[in-house]
C-alpha positions in Angstrom: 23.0 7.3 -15.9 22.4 4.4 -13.7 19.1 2.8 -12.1 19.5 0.2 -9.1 16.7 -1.6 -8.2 17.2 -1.7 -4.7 13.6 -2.9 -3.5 10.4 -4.5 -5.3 12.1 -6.1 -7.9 10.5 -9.9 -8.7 8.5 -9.3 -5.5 6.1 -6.4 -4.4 6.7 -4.7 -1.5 9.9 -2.7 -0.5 10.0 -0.8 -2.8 13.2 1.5 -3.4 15.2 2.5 -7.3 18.6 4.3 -7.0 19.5 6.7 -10.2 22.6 8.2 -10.4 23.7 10.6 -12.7 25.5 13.8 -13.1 27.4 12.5 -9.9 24.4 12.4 -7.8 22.0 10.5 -6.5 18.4 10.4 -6.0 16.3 7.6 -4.5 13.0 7.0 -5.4 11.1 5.2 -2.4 12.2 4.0 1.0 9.9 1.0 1.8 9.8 -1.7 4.1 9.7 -5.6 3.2 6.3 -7.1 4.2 6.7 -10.7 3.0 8.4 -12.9 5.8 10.8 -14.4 3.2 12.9 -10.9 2.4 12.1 -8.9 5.6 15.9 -9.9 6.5 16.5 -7.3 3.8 14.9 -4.5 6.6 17.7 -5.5 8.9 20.6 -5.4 6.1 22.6 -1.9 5.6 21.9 0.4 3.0 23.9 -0.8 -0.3 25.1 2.8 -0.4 25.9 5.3 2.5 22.8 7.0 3.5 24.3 10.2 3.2 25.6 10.3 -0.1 22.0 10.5 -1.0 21.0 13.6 -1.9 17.1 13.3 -2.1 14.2 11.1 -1.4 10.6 10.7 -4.2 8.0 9.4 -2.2 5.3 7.8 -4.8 2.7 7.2 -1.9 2.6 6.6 2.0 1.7 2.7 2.1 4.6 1.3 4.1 6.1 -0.8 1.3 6.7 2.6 -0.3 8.3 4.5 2.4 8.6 2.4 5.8 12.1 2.6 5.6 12.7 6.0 5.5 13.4 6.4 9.2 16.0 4.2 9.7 17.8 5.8 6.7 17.7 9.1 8.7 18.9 7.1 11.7 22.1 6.0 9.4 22.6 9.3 8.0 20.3 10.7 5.6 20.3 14.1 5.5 18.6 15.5 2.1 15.2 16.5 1.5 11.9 14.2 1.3 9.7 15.4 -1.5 6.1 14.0 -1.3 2.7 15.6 -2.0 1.3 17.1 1.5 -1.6 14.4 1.7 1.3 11.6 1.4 3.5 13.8 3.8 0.3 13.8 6.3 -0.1 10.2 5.8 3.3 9.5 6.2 3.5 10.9 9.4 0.7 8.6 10.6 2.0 5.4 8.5 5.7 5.7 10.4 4.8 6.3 13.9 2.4 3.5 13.5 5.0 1.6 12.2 8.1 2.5 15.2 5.3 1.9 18.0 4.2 -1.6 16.6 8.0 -2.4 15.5 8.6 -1.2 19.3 6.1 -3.6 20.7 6.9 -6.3 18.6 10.3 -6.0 19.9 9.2 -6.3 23.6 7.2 -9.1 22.6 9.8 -10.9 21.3 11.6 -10.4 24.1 9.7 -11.6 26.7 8.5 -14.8 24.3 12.4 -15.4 23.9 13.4 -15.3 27.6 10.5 -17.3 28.3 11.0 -20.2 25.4 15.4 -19.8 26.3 15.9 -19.2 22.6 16.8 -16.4 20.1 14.7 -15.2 17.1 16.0 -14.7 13.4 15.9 -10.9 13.6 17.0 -8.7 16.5 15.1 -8.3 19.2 15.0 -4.6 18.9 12.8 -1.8 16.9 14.0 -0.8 13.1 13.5 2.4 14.3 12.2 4.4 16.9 9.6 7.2 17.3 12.5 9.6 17.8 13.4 8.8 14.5 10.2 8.9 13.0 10.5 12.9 14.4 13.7 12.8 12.9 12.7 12.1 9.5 10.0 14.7 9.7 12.2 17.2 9.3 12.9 16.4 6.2 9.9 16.8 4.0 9.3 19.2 2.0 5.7 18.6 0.3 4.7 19.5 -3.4 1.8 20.1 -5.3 0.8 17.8 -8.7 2.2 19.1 -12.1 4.5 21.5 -10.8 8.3 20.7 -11.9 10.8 21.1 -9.3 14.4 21.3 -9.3 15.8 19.0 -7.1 19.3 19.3 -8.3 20.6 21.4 -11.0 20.2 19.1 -13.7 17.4 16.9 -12.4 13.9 18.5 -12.2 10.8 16.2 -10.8 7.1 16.3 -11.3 4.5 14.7 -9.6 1.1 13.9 -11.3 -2.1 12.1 -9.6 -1.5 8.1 -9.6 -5.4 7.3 -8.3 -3.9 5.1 -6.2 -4.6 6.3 -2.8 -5.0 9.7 -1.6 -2.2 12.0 -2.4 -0.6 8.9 -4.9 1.9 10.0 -7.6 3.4 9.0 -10.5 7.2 10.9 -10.9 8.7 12.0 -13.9 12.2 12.8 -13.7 14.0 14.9 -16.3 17.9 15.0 -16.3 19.5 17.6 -18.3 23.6 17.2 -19.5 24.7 19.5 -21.8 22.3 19.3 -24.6 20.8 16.0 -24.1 17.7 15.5 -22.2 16.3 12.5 -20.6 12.7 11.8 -19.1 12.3 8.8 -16.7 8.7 7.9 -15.3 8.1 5.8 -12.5 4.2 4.7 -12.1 4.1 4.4 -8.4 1.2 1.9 -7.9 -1.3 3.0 -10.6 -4.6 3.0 -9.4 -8.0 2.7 -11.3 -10.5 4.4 -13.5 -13.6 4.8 -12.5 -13.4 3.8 -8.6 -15.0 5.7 -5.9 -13.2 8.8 -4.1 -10.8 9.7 -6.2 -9.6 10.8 -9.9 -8.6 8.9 -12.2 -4.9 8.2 -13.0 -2.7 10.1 -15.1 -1.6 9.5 -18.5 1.5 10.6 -20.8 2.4 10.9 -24.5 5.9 10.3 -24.0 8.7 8.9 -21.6 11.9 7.5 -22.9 12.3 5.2 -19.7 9.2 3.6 -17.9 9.0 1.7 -14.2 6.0 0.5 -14.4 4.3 -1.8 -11.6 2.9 -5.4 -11.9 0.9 -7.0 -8.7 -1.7 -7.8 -10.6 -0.2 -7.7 -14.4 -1.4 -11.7 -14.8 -5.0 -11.2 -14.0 -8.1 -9.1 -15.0 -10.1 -7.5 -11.2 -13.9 -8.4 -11.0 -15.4 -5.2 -12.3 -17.2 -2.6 -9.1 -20.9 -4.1 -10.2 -20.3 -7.2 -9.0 -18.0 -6.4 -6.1 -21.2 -4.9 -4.3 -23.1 -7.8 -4.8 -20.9 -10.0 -3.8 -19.6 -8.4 -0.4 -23.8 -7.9 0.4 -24.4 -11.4 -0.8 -21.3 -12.1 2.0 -22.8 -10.0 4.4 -26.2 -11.5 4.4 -25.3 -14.9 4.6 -23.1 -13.9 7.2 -25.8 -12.3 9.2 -28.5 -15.0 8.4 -25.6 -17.5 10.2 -25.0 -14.9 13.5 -21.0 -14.6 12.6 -19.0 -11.3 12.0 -17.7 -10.3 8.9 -13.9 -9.3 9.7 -12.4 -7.6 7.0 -8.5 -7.1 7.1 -7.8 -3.8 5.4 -4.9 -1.2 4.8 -5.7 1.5 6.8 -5.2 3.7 4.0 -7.6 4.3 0.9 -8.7 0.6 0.9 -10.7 1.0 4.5 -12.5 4.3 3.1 -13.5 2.7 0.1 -15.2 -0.5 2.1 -17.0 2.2 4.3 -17.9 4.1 0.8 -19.1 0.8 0.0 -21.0 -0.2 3.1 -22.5 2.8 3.0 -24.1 2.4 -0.6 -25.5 -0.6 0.0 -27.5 0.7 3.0 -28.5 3.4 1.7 -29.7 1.3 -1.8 -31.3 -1.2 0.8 -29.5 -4.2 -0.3 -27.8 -5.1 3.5 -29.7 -4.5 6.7 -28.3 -1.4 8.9 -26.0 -3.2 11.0 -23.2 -1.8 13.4 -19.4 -1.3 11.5 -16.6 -1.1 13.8 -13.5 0.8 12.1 -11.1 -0.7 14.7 -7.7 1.0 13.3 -6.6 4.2 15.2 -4.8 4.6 11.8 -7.7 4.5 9.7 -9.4 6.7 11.6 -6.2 9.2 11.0 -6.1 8.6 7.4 -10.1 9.0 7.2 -9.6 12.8 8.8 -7.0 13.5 6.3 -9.2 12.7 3.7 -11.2 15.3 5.2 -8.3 17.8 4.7 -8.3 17.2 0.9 -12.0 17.6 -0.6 -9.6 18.9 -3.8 -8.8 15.6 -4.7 -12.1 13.9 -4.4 -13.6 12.6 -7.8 -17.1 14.7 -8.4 -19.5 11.9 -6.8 -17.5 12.1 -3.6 -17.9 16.0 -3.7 -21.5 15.8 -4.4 -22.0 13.3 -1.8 -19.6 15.3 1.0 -21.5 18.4 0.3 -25.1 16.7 0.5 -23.6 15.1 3.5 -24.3 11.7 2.5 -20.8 10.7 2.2 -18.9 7.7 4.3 -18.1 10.1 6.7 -21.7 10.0 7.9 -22.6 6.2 7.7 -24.9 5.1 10.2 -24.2 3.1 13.1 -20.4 3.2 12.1 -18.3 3.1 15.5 -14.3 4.3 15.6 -12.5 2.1 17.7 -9.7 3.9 19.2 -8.0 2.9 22.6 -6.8 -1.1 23.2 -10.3 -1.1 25.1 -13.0 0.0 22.4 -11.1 -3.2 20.3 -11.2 -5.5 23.5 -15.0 -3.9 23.6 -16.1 -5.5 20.6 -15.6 -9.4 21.2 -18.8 -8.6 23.9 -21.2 -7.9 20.9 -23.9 -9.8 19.9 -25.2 -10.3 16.7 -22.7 -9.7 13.3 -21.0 -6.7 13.0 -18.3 -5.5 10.6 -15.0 -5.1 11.8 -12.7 -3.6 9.8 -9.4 -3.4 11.2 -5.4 -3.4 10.2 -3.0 -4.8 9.0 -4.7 -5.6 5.4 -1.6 -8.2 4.9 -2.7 -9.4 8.5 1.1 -9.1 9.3 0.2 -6.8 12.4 -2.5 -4.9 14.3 -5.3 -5.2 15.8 -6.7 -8.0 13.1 -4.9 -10.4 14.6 -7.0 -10.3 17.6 -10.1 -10.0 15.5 -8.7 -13.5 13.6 -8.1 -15.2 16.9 -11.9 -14.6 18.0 -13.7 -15.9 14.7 -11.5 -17.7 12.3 -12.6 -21.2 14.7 -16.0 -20.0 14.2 -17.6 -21.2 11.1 -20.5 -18.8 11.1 -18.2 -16.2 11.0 -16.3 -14.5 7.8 -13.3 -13.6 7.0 -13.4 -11.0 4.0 -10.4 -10.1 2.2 -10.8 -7.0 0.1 -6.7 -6.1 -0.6 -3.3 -7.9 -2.0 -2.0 -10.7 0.2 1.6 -11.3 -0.7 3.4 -14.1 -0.8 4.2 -15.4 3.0 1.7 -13.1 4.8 -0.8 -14.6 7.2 -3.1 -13.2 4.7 -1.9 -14.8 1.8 -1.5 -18.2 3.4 -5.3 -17.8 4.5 -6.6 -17.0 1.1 -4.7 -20.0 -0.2 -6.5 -22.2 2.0 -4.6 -23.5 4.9 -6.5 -25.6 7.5 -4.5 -24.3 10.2 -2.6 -21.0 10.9 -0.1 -19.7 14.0 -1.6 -16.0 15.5 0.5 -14.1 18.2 2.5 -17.9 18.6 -0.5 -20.0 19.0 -2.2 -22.4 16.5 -5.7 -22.3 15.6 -8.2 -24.6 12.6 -9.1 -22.3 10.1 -12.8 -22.7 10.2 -14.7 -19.7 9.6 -15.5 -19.2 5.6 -13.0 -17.6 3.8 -13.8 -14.8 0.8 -11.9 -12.7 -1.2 -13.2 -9.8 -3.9 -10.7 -8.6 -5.8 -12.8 -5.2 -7.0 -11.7 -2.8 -4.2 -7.9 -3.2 -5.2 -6.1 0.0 -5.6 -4.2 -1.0 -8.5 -4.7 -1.2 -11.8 -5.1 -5.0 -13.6 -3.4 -6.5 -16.6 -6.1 -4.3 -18.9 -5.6 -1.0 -17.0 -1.9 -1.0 -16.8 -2.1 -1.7 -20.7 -4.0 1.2 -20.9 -1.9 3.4 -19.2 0.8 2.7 -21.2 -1.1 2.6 -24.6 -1.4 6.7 -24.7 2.1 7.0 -24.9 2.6 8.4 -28.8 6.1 7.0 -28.5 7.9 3.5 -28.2 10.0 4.2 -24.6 13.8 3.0 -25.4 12.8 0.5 -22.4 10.1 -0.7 -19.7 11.0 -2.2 -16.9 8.5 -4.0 -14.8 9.0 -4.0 -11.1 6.7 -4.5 -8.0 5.3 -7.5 -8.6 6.1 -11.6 -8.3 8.3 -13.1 -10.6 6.1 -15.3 -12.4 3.5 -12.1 -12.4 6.1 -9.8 -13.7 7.4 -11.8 -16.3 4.0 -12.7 -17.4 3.2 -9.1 -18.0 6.4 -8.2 -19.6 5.7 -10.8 -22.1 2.1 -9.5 -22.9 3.6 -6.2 -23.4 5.9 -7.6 -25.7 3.6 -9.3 -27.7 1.4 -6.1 -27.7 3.9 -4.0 -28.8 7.5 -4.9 -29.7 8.9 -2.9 -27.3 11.6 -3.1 -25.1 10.3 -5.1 -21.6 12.9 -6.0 -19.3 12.2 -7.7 -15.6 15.5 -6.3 -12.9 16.3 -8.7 -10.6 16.9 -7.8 -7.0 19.8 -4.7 -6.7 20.7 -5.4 -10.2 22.5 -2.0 -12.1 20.9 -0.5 -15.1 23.1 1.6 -17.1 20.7 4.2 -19.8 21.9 6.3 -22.3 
């Protein structure tokens, strides 16, 4: 057998593993680079033809998971997506977002080309379109959690509940050849114990290979206690000084937890009532699909649906969803919340949001989410006086926060813990999605922890396992 790591290797998003064995091949992940230093790797072929591959495991629907996938059916792919049906659902929303801001991006770059005489780094044209978003549609074919499925004759999959983000998985893959049998798990992003909405992740007694994730395998998240009081203790101050509090968020899982959130602190009293836009036509998709899956809420989110009490029926919260309702809210007076994609702040509607308040210093900019390295996000949160939105420059000014409690992946401690119920030493972990330092700082920890077997892949490096 061999494993490629064809995406989120010593960096975190595209992520993408080839295994090939029994003279197939089987991809794990399609997803897009979000960091501005590798997103030439969007525009590059496909290190293999796409239609040698014969099937496709979608871990979860956040872009860097599968925002490739379309353009692979473009080139050729013509095998089955397997996915859960509440990743398939969000899928569908996550890629036509995708080919209609890729689409207008192009344009964009266009005009701001023709105008300035010059040509951009990238092609001034759309990965992929939303014909072949449709395209790729075609293609799924969704599955429930812990039921195996063959997805070639010697290769059966099973998908179990990451509690990541809704419909998350972890895949175990099982080869069979002749009498020997072989079990290879990949994490997915592993979410958290204990958070809000949905169960916690799975665990396993045995795997004999592991690819496990790292983004935050260096570092230890504030625990949910605190992360209330500081995001009221932001809100407040932010209110007491007449700003907004713009919150760049991932449309999915991470902007229904900051509502779940909101909405506990009214109701405990601790922030005024006070008007929350959702300004994210996708988060506003994503929040209906979470109404299409009560069966994998957590019990205090079914308790609280079915005493309708929930985030779905916070007061005051507005959905912004036409260009207009998003124009509608730099009229308001007084703070508001505006919550509003990308959570990177690589895209969207945020930008616009940024624009109006990041000169103002009674406003706030909140960041509740991962900010990889070269994202307009990231270089905010590491404290840069002055940053360029939709080609123009503008001070930083506004106060600048970041809680790490609402991340949807597990810390240093958690992922420990994940792997700690494994009644087995795994012939070898590899530790993927995640920075290099961060990744190689976790692989040692594990080391030390357990004597195992920790390797760190470069970028498209070939594994061969026994």
């Amino acid at each position: 057998m061999k494993l490629t790591f064809l995406g989120a290797a010593k960096n975190v998003t595209g992520s993408s593993y080839l295994l090939e064995t029994c003279g197939k091949r089987i991809l794990v992940d399609c997803g897009l680079y979000q960091e501005r230093q590798f997103q030439e790797r969007n525009w590059n072929p496909f290190p293999f033809p796409p239609s040698s591959i014969e099937a496709i495991l979608i871990t979860h629907a956040h872009v860097d998971h599968c925002g490739l996938l379309p353009k692979l059916v473009k080139e050729g792919f013509k095998g089955t997506i397997y996915c859960t049906a509440a990743t398939a659902e969000i899928c569908r929303i996550v890629l036509l977002d995708a080919a209609k801001l890729q689409m207008e991006d192009a344009e964009y770059k266009r005009k701001r080309h023709k105008k300035e005489g010059r040509k951009g780094k990238f092609p001034e044209e759309a990965l992929y379109t939303i014909e072949d978003v449709e395209e790729s549609f075609k293609l799924f074919s969704p599955l429930k959690y812990r039921k195996p499925t063959k997805i070639t004759p010697e290769i059966e999959a099973c998908f179990f509940n990451a509690g990541h983000i809704l419909g998350a998985s972890m895949i175990q893959l099982t080869v069979k050849n002749d009498q020997d049998k072989r079990t290879i798990l990949f994490s997915g992003d592993v979410g958290r114990w204990d958070k809000p909405i949905l169960r916690n992740p799975t665990v396993f007694e045995e795997a004999d290979y592991i690819l496990i994730e790292s983004t935050y395998g260096d570092r230890v998240h504030d625990d949910q206690v605190d992360c209330k009081s500081m995001v009221a203790d932001i809100i407040n101050s932010t209110q007491a000084a007449g700003g907004n509090i713009v919150i760049p968020s991932f449309s999915i899982e991470r902007s229904q937890e900051v509502l779940y959130c909101l909405n506990e602190l009214i109701q405990e009293g601790k922030i005024d009532p006070l008007v929350v836009f959702l300004d994210s036509p996708m988060a506003i998709k994503v929040t209906e699909v979470f109404r299409n899956h009560p069966e994998l809420y957590d019990e205090e989110m079914t308790e609280s649906v079915n005493n309708h009490t929930s985030f779905f029926d916070i007061a005051h919260l507005v959905m912004s969803r036409t260009t207009n309702e998003s124009k509608a809210i730099n009229n308001i007076k007084g703070t508001a919340v505006i919550i509003a994609g990308s959570g990177m702040c690589t895209g969207g509607r945020v930008k616009h949001h940024l624009v109006n308040n990041i000169t103002r210093p009674e406003s706030t900019i909140l960041f509740v989410g991962y900010q990889a390295k070269g994202t307009l996000g990231r270089i905010i949160v590491d404290g840069a006086k002055e940053v360029r939105i939709l080609g123009q420059k503008y001070p930083v000014l506004a106060q600048v926060k970041r809680v790490h409690g609402f991340s949807g992946h597990a810390d240093r401690g958690e992922l420990f813990r994940w792997l700690s119920t494994l009644q087995r030493p795994p012939k070898k972990v590899f530790i993927v999605h995640g920075e290099a330092e961060t990744a190689e700082n976790f692989a040692e920890f594990i080391r030390e922890k357990t004597q195992w077997q920790v390797y760190v892949p470069e970028y498209q490096e070939e594994v061969t396992i026994d």
